[in-house]
C-alpha positions as CSV (number, residue, x, y, z in Angstrom):
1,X,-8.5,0.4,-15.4
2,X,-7.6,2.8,-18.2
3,X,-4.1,2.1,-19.0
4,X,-3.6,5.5,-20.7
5,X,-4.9,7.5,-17.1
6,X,-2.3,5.1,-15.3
7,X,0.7,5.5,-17.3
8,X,-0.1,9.3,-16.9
9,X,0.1,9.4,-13.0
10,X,3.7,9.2,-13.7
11,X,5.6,11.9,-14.2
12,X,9.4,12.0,-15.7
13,X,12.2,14.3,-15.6
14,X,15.0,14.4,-17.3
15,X,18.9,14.8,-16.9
16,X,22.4,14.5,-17.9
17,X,23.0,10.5,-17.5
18,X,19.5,9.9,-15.7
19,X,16.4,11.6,-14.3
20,X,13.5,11.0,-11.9
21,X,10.1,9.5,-11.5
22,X,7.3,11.4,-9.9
23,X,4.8,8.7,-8.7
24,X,1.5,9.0,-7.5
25,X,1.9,7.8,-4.2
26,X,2.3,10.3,-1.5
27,X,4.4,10.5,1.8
28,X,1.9,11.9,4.8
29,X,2.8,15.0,4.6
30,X,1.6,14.6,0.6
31,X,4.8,15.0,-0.9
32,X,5.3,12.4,-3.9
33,X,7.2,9.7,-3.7
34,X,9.8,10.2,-6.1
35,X,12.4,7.7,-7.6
36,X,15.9,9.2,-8.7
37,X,17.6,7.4,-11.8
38,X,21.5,7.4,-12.5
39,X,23.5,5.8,-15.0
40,X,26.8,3.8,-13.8
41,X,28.9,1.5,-15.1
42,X,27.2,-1.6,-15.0
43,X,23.8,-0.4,-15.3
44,X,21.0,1.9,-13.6
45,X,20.9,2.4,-10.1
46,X,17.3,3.3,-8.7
47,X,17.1,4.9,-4.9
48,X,14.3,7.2,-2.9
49,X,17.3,9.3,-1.7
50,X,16.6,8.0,1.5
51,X,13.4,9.9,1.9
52,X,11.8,6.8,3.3
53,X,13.9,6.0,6.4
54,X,14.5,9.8,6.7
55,X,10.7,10.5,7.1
56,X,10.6,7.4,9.3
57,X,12.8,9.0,11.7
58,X,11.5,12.3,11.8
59,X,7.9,11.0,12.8
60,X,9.8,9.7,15.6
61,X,10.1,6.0,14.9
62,X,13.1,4.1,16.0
63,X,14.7,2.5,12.4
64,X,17.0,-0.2,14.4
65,X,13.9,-1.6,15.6
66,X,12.8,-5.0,15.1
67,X,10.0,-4.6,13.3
68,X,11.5,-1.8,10.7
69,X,14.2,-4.1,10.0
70,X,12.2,-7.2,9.7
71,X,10.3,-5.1,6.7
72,X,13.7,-4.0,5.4
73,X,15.0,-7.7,6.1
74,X,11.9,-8.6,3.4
75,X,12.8,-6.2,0.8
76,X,15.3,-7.9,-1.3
77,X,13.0,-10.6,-1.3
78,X,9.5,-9.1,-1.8
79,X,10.7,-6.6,-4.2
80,X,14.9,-6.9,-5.1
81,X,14.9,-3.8,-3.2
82,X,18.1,-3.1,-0.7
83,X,19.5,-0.8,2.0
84,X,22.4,1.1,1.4
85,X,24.2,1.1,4.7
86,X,26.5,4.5,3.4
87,X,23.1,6.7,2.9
88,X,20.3,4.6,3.9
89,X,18.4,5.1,0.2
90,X,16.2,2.3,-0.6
91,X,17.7,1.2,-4.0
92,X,18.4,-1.2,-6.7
93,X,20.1,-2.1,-10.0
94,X,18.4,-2.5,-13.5
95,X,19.2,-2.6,-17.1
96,X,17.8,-0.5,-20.0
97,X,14.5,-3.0,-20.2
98,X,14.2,-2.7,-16.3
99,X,14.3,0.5,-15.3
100,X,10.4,0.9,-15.5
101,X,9.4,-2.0,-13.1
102,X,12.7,-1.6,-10.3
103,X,11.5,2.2,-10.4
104,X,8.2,1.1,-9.2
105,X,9.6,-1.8,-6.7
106,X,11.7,1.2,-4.7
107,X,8.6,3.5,-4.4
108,X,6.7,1.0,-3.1
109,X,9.8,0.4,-1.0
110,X,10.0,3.9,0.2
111,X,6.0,4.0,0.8
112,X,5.8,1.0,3.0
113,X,8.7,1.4,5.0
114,X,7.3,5.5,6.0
115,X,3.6,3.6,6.3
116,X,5.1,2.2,9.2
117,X,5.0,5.2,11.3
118,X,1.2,5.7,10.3
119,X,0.4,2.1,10.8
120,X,1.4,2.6,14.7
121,X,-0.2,5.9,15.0
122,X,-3.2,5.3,13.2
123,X,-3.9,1.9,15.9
124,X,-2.6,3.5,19.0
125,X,-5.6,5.6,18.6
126,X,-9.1,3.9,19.3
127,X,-11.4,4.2,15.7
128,X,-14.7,3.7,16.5
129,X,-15.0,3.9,12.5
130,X,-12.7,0.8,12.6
131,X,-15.1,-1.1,15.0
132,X,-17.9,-0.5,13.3
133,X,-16.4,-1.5,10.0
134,X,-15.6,-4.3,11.3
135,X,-18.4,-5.6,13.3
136,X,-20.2,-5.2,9.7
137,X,-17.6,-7.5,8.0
138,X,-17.7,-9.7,10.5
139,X,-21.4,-10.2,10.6
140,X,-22.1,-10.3,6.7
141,X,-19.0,-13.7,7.3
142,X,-20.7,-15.4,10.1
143,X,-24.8,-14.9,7.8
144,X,-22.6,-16.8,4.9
145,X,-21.1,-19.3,7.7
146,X,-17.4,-18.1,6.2
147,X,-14.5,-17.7,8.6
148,X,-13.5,-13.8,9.0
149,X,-10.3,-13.0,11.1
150,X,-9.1,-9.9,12.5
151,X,-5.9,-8.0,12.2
152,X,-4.4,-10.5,9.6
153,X,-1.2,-10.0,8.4
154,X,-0.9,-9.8,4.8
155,X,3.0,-9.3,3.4
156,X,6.0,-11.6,3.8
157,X,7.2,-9.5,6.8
158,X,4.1,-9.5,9.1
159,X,3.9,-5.3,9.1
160,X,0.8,-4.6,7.2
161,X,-2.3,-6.2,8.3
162,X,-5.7,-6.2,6.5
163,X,-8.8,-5.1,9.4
164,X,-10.8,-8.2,8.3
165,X,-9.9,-11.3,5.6
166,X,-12.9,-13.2,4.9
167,X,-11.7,-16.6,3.8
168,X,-14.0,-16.6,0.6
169,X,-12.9,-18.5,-2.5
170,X,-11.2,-15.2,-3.1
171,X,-10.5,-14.1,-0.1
172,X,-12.0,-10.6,0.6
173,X,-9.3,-8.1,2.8
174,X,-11.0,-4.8,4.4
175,X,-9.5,-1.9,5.1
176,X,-10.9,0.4,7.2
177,X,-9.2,3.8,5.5
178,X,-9.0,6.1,8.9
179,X,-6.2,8.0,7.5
180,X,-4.6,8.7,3.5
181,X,-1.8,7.0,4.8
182,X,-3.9,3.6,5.7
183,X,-5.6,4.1,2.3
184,X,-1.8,4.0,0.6
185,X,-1.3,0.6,2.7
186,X,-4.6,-1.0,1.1
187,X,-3.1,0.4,-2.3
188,X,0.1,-1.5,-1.3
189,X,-1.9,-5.0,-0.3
190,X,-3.4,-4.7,-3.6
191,X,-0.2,-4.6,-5.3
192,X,2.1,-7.1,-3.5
193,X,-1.0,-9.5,-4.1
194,X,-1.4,-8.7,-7.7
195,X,2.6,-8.8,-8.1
196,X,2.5,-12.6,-6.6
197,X,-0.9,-13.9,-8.7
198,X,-2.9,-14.2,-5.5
199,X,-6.5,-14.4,-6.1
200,X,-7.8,-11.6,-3.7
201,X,-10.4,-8.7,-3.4
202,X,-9.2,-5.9,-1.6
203,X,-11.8,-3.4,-0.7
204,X,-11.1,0.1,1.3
205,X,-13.7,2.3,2.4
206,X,-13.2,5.8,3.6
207,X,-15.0,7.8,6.0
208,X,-14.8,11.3,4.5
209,X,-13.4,11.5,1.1
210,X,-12.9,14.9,1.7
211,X,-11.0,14.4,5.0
212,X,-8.7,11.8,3.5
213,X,-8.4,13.8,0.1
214,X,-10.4,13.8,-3.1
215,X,-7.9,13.0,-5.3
216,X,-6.0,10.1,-3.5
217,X,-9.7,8.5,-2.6
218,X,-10.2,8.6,-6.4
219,X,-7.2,7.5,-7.3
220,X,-6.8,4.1,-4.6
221,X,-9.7,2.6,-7.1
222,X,-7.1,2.4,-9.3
223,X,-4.8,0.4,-7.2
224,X,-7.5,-1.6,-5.3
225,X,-10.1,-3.5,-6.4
226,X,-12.9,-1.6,-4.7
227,X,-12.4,2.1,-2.6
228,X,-15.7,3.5,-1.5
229,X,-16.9,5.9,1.2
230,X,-18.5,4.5,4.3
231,X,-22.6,5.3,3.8
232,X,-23.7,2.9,6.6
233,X,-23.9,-0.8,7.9
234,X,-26.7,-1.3,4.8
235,X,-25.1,-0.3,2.1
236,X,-21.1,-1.6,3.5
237,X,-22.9,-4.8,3.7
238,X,-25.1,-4.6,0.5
239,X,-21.5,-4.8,-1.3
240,X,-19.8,-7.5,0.8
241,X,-23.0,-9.5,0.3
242,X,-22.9,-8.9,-3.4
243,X,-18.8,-10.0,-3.7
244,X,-19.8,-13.1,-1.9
245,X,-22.6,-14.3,-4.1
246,X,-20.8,-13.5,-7.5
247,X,-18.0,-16.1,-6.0
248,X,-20.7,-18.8,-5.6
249,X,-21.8,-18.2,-9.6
C-alpha cells in the first residue's frame, strides 16, 4: 500500500476549536462518512453526528432491535466507541496524540452500524452470484482436504459474516461483493482483523466493477488484501489455489 495515496483519501477541514474528517468510506447512498471534531474541556470529542443510526432508521431498520444493539453493545469494546443516549452520535474522547486513530474508530463505527441495513437486504434477496462464489470456494477447500464453512461470523458481535472461511494456516474469508455496501463490510473484516493481529486473507470479488463503482472497487484493494472482479469459476479458483500453495511454502 502506498502510504502517501492513503493518507490522501482523507480529507480535513478546519474550524474555530475543531473541524472534520472526510473519509473514504461511503454511506449507500455514497455520501462520505464524515467525522466531526470539537474541542472541550478535558479533551476532543469525536461523533458521526448520528448519521449512522439516523441512516439506519431511514432504511427502515428497527435500532432497539437485538441485533443493532448487540453491535452497539460491542462498540466500546471493539473500538472505545459509545452511544450517546441525548443525540444518538456514535462518539468518543481523545487527546491531542489521539485524535487521528478515535477519528478512524467512529467512522468505522458509523459504517458498520448503517452496513447493517445492507447486510439484511443484500441476503433477503437470493444471489445466484453468491452461490456460485461459493460453490467455487468450497470446491478449491474440499481438492486441498481443508475445512471451509459458510456464513461465518467474523466480529465480536456476530453481525458481519464472511461467505466462506477456509480454515487455511491463514485462514482465507470470501466475500461475495453483490452490493458497494457488502464490499465496505469486506473493507471493515479487513480492518477489525488487522486492528487485533489476526493472521487472515481477506479476498472480495465483485461482479461488475462498474455496477458496484469504479472508484470504491479500486479503492477496497486498499483496505483488503485482495478485491478482484469475478471472471469465472477458472480463474476465482486459479487465485484461491495459488493463496493456498504459497501457505504450504
Amino acid at each position: 500500500m502506498n502510504q502517501t495515496d492513503f493518507c490522501n483519501s482523507f480529507e480535513w477541514h478546519p474550524k474555530p476549536e475543531g473541524g472534520r474528517v472526510v473519509t473514504p468510506w461511503r454511506y449507500d447512498d455514497g455520501d462520505h462518512v464524515v467525522v466531526f471534531v470539537t474541542r472541550e474541556p478535558l479533551g476532543w470529542r469525536l461523533d458521526d453526528n448520528g448519521e449512522g443510526l439516523f441512516r439506519l432508521a431511514s432504511a427502515g431498520v428497527d435500532t432497539d432491535s437485538d441485533r443493532v444493539q448487540a453491535r452497539l453493545g460491542a462498540f466500546p469494546q471493539l473500538l472505545g466507541v459509545q452511544v450517546d443516549p441525548a443525540d444518538g452520535t456514535l462518539f468518543t474522547m481523545a487527546d491531542d496524540k489521539g485524535v487521528g486513530a478515535r477519528a478512524l474508530a467512529v467512522a468505522e463505527a458509523s459504517a458498520q452500524i448503517m452496513g447493517l441495513a445492507c447486510l439484511r437486504r443484500d441476503r433477503s434477496q437470493p444471489s445466484d452470484f453468491r452461490e456460485r462464489v461459493v460453490a467455487v470456494v468450497e470446491e478449491v477447500a474440499r481438492l486441498a482436504n481443508i475445512e471451509s464453512r459458510k456464513d461465518v461470523p467474523v466480529d465480536e458481535s456476530g453481525t458481519i459474516l464472511a461467505d466462506v472461511y477456509v480454515t487455511a494456516a491463514r485462514p482465507i474469508m470470501v466475500i461475495a461483493a453483490t452490493s458497494a455496501q457488502r464490499l465496505m463490510e469486506a473493507e471493515i473484516i479487513w480492518l477489525n482483523a488487522a486492528r487485533r493481529g489476526e493472521p487472515v486473507f481477506v479476498l472480495a470479488t465483485v461482479e461488475d466493477a462498474h455496477r458496484i463503482g469504479v472508484g470504491q472497487y479500486t479503492r477496497a484493494n486498499y483496505y483488503t488484501d485482495k478485491t478482484v472482479e469475478f471472471r469465472g469459476a477458472d480463474a476465482l479458483s486459479d487465485l484461491i489455489s495459488r493463496q493456498l500453495q504459497s501457505q504450504a511454502h
